[in-house]
N, C-alpha and C positions, 0 to 999 in steps of 0.2 A: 634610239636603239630598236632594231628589229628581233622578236621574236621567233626560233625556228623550232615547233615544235611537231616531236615523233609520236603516232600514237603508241597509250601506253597508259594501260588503265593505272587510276591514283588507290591508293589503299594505306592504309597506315593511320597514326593517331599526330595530331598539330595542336598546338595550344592556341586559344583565341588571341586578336593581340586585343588593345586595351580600344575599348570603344570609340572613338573619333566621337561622338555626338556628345556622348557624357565628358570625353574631355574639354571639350569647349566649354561648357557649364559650369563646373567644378574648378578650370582656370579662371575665368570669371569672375566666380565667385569667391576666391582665394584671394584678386586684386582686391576686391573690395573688401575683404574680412576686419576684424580686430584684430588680427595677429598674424603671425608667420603660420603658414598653411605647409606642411613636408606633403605632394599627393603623387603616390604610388601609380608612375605609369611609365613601364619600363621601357615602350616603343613611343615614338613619338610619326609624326608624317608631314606632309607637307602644309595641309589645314591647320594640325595642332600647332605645326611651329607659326602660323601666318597671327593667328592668337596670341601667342607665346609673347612676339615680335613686338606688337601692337601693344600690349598691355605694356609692358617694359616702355613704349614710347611712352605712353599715358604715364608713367611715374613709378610702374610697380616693378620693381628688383626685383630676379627671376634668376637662381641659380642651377645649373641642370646637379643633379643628383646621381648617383649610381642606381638609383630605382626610379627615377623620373625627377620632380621641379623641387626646388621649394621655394615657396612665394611668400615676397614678403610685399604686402596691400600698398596702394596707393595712399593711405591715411598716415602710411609710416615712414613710406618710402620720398613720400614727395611729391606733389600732382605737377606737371606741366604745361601751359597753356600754348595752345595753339601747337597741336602736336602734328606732326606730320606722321599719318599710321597708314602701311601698304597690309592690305590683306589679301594680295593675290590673288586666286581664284575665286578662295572661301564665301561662298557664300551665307554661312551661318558665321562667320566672322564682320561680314560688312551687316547682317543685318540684325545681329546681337548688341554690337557694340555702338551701333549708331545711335539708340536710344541711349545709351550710358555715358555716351559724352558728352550728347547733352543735356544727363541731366547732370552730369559733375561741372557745366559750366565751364568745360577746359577750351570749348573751341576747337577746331583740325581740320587738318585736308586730310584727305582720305584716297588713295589709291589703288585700286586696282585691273586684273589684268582679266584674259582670254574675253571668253563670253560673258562676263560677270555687269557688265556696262549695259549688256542686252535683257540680264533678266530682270524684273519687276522690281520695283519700291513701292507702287502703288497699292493702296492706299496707305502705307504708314506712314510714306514721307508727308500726307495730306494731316494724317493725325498728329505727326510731330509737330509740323506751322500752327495747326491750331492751339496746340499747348506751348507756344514761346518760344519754336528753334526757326529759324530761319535758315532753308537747305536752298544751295546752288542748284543749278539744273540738272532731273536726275536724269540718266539715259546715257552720261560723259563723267570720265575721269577728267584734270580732278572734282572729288566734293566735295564742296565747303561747307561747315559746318559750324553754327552760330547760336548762341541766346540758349536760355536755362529753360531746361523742360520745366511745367509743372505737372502737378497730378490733375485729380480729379476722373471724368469719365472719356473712355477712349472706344470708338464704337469699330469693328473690324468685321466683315463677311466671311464664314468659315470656309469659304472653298475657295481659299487666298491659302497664300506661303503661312502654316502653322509659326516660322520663324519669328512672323512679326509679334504676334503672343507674347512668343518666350525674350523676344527682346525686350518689351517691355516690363515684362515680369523681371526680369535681371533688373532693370532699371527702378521699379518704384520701391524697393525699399531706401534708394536714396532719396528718396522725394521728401518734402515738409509733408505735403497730403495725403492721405488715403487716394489708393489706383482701385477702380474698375472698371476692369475690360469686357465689355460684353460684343459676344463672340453670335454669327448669328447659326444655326444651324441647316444643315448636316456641318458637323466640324470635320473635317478632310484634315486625315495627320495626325488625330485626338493624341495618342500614345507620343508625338514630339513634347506637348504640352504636358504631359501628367510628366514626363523625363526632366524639365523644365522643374515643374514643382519638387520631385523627389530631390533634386539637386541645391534646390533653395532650403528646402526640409532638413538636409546636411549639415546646412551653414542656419539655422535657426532660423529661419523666413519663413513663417506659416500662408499659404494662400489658401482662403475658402474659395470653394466652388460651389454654385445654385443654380442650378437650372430652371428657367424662367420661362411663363407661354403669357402671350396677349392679343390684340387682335392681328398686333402686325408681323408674328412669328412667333416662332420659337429660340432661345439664347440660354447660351453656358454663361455663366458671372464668373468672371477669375477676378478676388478682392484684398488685396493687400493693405494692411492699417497704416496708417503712419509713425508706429512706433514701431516697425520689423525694422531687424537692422542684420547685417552680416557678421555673424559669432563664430570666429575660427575653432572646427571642432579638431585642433591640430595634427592629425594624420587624416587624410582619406584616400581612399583607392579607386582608379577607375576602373570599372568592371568591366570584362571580355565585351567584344562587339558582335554582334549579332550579324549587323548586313555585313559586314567581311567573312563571318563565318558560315554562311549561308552559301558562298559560291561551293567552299568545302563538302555540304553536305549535301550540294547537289551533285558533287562529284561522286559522292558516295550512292547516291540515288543510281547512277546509270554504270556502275562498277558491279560487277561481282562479288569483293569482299570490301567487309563493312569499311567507312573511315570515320574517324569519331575527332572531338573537335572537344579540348578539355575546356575549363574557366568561363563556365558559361551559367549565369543564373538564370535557371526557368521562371524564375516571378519575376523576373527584369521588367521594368516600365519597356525598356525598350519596344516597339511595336515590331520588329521586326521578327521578333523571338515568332512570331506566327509562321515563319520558315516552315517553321517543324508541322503545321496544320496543314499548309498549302502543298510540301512535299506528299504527306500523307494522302490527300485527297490525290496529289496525280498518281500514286498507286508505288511508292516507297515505304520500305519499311525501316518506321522510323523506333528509336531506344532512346532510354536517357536513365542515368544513375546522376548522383551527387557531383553537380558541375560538368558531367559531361555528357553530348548526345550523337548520338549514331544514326549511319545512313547508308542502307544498303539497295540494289534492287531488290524488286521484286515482281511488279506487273504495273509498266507505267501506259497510262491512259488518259486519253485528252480529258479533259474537264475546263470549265469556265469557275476563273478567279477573279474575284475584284477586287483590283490593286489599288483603289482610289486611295488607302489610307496606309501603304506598304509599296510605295512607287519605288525603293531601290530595292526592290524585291524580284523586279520583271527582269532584269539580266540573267542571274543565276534561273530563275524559275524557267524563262526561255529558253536556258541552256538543257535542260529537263524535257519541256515539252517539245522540242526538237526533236527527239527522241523516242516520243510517249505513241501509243497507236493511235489513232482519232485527230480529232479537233480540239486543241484549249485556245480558250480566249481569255484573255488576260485585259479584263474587258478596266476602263474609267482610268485609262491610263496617259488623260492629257496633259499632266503635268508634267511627264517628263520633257515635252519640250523645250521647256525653260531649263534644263539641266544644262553640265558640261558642252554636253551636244544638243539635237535634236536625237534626244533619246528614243524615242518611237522610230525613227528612221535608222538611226546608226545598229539599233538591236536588228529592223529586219534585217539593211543592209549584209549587216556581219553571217547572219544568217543564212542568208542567200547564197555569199560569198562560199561559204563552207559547204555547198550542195545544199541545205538545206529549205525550205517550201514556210515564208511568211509572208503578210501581208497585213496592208493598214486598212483599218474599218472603221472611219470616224473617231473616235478615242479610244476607239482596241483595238490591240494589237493579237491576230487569228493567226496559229501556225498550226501546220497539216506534220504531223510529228512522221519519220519515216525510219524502218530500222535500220539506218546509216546513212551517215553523212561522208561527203567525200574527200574534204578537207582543204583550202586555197589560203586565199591571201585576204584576209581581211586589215582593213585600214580601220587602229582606233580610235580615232578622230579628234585626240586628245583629252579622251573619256576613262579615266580610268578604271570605271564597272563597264565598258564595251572590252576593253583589252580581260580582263577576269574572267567573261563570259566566254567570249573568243579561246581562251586558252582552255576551259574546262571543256567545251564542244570538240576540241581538238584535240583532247587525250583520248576520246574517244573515237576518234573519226578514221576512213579507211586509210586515208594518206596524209603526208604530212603537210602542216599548214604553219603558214608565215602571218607573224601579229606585225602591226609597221607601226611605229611610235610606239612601242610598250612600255618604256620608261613613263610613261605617266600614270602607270599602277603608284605611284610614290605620292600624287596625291591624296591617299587611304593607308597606303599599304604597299611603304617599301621594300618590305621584305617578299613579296608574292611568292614571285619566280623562287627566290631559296626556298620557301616554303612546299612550294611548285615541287619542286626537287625531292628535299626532303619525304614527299608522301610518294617518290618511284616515277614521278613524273620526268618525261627526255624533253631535256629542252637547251637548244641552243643561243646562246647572243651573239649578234651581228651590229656594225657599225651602221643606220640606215643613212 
């Protein structure tokens, strides 16, 4: 499906939908609970359901709800060995649940699709063979997956996929052993991991954290006992998402009247909630009451952000500094390579494509912000935060511009486009 959108500034108020990161966690930890888990999450996407999917192979009976799942745990429902689980794109799905299978012992093939084959396992597929699993070669679907994790000590370099952390952390409350993970520092992503713990916290998993120096660094200790176990704390709700809501209030950033974004916790672990600091700093004026926060112009101006620890931050925030007078650099932003796309390219790309002045500089991403953009044809590359950005650049832009492949916003956020709509935005769909 291609996108045809008019400009047409956004304004109005949207509810958040439910956080895509916290529902992977919270599903998770629902399979594994003592009990049947009811968790309140009234939208679902295409990650959440690749999750959903998967645990159900693994044994856990998963019924949808008028308000989202209710789960009933693998301990009750039944484990199955040698499961065959597709986690499609997901990458916080292949690299959550890889520790968890083996440490339940179930064995699987594991498939998945796009670029997901291309992004890293390293090092945790090195950590897994060392504690008892035995994994096929990564780099190719399928994965084979073998032999009983154990605990003990798991050593990971912080400017690696935060994921592997939190997978492990899902995993060692099933272990006989006490887990510690030591993490080395600068930790890149910190706020994935503390979302990680809040979410274990839920479900009765205490994990200590220590921060430790000696002669050969610096390291975080994440330490789970071996008596944590998963305690269904029978209702839980996934909280509003932050990087979804974030394209919205960059919308509001470069609009004339405010747009406000309800269901949203300001104390959220989520890292992302830092939206509202990085809007601020390019020169938006930013509000917030009880669950909800506002975004309007006001005098946007280049500045330099460091997104090493908020990398789905740089779409929306791009779509801003696009716009802003001066120079931002949205500097330490190599991670996004490993994403959907070559995210450092597909953002100038799209960029470019729409009149507007970016470029790559080693792991920043520098754009020369202008007051308008012209509006064209950007290709999403099957990125669904390139098609988001692309479409809020474009409600601003002098002419109308075409998104190609927009149907893949349904990886986060099937709903966009309605929502699109909904806040006054023109937008048409095309058969591509």
């Amino acid at each position: 499906m291609d996108a045809l959108i008019q400009p047409h500034s956004l304004t109005g108020s949207i509810a958040a939908i439910p956080s895509k990161s916290m529902a992977h966690r919270l599903l998770i930890c629902s399979a594994l609970a003592n009990g049947i888990t009811d968790l309140v999450c009234p939208t679902r996407s295409e990650d959440i359901d690749a999750t959903l999917q998967c645990l159900r192979s693994l044994g856990a009976p998963a019924m949808l709800t008028r308000t989202g799942m209710r789960m009933v745990p693998i301990t009750v429902g039944g484990a199955r060995r040698s499961a065959k689980l597709d986690v499609g794109e997901s990458g916080s799905t292949l690299r959550f649940l890889l520790p968890i299978v083996a440490a339940l012992d179930r064995g699987a093939t594991i498939m998945g699709h796009g670029r997901l084959a291309e992004r890293p396992l390293s090092p945790l597929d090195e950590q897994l063979c060392e504690h008892g699993v035995t994994l096929s070669e990564s780099g190719r679907f399928p994965l084979e997956v073998s032999g009983r994790l154990t605990g003990g000590t798991f050593h990971l370099p912080g400017n690696v996929s935060s994921q592997y952390v939190s997978g492990l952390l899902l995993a060692a409350p099933l272990l006989d052993e006490p887990v510690d993970i030591l993490v080395s520092e600068p930790v890149e992503s910190r706020a994935y991991i503390d979302l990680t713990v809040s979410a274990l916290a839920s479900f009765g998993v205490k994990v200590s954290e220590q921060r430790v120096k000696n002669d050969s660094g610096a390291y975080r200790i994440y330490s789970v006992s071996e008596s944590a176990t998963f305690e269904s704390p029978g209702v839980c709700t996934v909280e509003g998402d932050w990087s979804n809501a974030a394209f919205w209030l960059a919308a509001g950033a470069l609009g004339t009247e405010p747009l406000s974004v309800t269901g949203l916790d300001s104390q959220s672990r989520q890292g992302d909630r830092a939206v509202m600091a990085a809007l601020s700093l390019l020169g938006a004026r930013m509000g917030r009451g009880r669950g909800i926060v506002a975004a309007t112009r006001e005098s946007l101006r280049g500045r330099t952000v460091d997104v090493s620890g908020i990398p789905d931050l740089v779409p929306p925030l791009a779509a801003v500094a696009a716009y802003a007078s001066g120079v931002t650099r949205l500097a330490n932003a190599g991670r996004l390579r490993l994403k959907e796309s070559d995210r450092l390219v597909t953002v100038r790309d799209a960029l470019l494509a729409l009149g507007g002045d970016a470029r790559i500089e080693q792991d920043d991403l520098v754009i020369e912000g202008k007051p308008s953009l012209s509006g064209g044809t950007v290709d999403a590359a099957g990125d669904h935060r390139i098609a988001m950005m692309a479409a809020i650049c474009a409600a601003y832009a002098d002419g109308p511009s075409t998104i190609l492949g927009a149907q893949c916003v349904a990886k986060s956020y099937p709903s966009f486009f309605d929502d699109f709509r909904s806040l006054c935005g023109s937008i048409s769909e095309q058969e591509g």
